[in-house]
N, C-alpha and C positions, 0 to 999 in steps of 0.2 A: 669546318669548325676551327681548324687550325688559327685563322685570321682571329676570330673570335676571343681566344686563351689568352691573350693579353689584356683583356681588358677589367676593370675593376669587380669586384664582383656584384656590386650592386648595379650596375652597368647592365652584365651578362643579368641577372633577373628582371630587370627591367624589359631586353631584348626577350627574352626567352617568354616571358608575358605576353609581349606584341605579337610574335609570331605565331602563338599557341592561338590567340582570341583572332588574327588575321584567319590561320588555316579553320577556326569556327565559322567564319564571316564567310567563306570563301573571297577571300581578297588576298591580293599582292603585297605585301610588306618587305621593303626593304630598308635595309643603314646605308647613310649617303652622305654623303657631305663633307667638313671635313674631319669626321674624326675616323674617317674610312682613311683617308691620305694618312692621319697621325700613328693608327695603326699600324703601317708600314715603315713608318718614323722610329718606332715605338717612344711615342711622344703618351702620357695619358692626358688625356681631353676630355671636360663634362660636359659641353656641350653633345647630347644626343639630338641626332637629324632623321626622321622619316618619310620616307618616299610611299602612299599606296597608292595600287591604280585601283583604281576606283573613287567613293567617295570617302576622302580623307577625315574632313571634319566628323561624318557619322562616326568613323572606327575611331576617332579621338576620344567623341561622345561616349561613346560603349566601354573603351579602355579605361576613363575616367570613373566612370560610374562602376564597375567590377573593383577598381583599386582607389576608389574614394578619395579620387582626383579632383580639382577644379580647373575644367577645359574652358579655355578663349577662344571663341573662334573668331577668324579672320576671312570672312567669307569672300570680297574680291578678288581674292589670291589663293583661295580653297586651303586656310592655314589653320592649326591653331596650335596653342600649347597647354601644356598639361602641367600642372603644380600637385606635388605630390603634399601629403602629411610629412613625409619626412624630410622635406627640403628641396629634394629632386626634381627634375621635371625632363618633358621631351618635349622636340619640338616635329610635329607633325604635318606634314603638306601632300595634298593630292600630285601624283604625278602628272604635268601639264607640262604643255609647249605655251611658248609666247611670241608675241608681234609687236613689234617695233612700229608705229604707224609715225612719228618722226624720232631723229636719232635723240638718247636721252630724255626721254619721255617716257612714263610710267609704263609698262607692258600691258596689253591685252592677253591674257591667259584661256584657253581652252582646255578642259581635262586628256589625258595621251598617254603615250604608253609610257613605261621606263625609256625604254631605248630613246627616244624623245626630250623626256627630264632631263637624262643626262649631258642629251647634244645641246642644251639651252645653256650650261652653265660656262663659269669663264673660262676656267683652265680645266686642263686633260689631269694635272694632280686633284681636282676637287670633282672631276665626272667618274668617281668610280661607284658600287655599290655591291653590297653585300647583304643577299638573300637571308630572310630569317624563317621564311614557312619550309617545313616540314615537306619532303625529305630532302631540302636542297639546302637547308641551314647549312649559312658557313659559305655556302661556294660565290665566288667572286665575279663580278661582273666588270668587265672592263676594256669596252669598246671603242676608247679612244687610247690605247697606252700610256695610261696614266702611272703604271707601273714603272713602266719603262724608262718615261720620265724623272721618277723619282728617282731612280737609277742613277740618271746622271745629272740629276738636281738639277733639272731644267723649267722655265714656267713657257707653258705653251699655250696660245688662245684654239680655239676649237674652229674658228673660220674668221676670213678677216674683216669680216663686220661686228667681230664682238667687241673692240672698245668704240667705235662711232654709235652702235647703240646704245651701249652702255658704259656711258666716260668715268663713272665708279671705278669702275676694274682697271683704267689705269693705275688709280691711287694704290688698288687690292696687289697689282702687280708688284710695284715697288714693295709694299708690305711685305710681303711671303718671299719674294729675293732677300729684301736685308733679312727676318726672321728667319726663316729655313738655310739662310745660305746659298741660296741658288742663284743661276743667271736664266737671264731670258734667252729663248729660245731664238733663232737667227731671224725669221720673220717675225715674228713676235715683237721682237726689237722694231722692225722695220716699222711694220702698220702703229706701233706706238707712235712713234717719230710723227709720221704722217697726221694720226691724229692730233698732236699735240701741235704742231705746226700748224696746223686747221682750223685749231680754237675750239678742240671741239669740248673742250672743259667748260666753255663759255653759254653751254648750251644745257648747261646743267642749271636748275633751281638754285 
């Protein structure tokens, strides 16, 4: 719960909603993304991000409809987002893994667990998550030391095929060093180089 008290309070009702109507559903609901990192920052952040396992877009649909929301859904990528009446909204995603079938090329997604979602993303500060169902509200997920990272303001990729799949995340690197202040992490740095050597920007749309 502790993670949780810093956040705005229409924030926490919004969470505390999702969680309540997940442990209904029987489904997994977690906070991901980054406003889990800014957390730790104590940065406030309105971008709200959801991770469930299961089917995402249904528990978008239901959560909408209970709080007379209008849900988009993005069904290739099992996403959608929600607009609230009062201005707010979340953004909702099934928890999924993806396939690279060539580097920079859109992903193939398959629904998967958390543990999964998380290993998919770019950096170890943007893989954390934070439980909202009941009785585990609050407790912190965090399997790649993400924490840890923040620690020492470092950006780290998750394996070294994450910028040749995804040459994005070069750009996103550079972003969150000069924003956050931090350096890249010693391989991190490396397989950048390598990629960018490669051309592998050239491989982007």
């Amino acid at each position: 719960m502790e993670a949780l008290k810093a956040l705005p309070e229409w924030v926490k009702d919004r969470l505390h909603e999702a969680g309540k109507l997940a442990d209904q559903l029987d489904l997994a609901v977690y906070l991901v993304g980054g406003i889990v990192r800014d957390v730790f920052l104590d940065h406030v952040r309105m971008d709200i991000d959801l991770a469930v396992v299961g089917d995402g877009i249904r528990f978008a649909e239901c959560l909408a409809h209970k709080h007379q929301g209008r849900m988009t859904p993005y069904g290739r990528f099992g996403t959608a987002t929600i607009d609230f009446s009062d201005g707010t909204k979340l953004d909702i995603a099934t928890a999924r893994s993806e396939r690279y079938e060539t580097p920079g090329a859109l992903p193939r997604v398959s629904p998967d667990t958390l543990e999964a979602d998380l290993a998919r993303r770019d950096f170890s500060v943007n893989a954390m998550a934070i439980c909202l169902n009941a009785p585990h509200r609050g407790m912190i997920i965090d399997p790649h030391d993400g924490r840890r990272d923040l620690e020492n303001r470092t950006i780290r990729i998750l394996h070294d095929r994450s910028f040749f799949d995804d040459p994005t995340r070069l750009f996103r690197a550079v972003r969150f060093e000069q924003r956050l202040q931090f350096q890249l992490e010693h391989r991190t740095e490396q397989v950048y180089r390598e990629v960018v050597d490669a051309h592998g920007i050239d491989r982007l749309s």
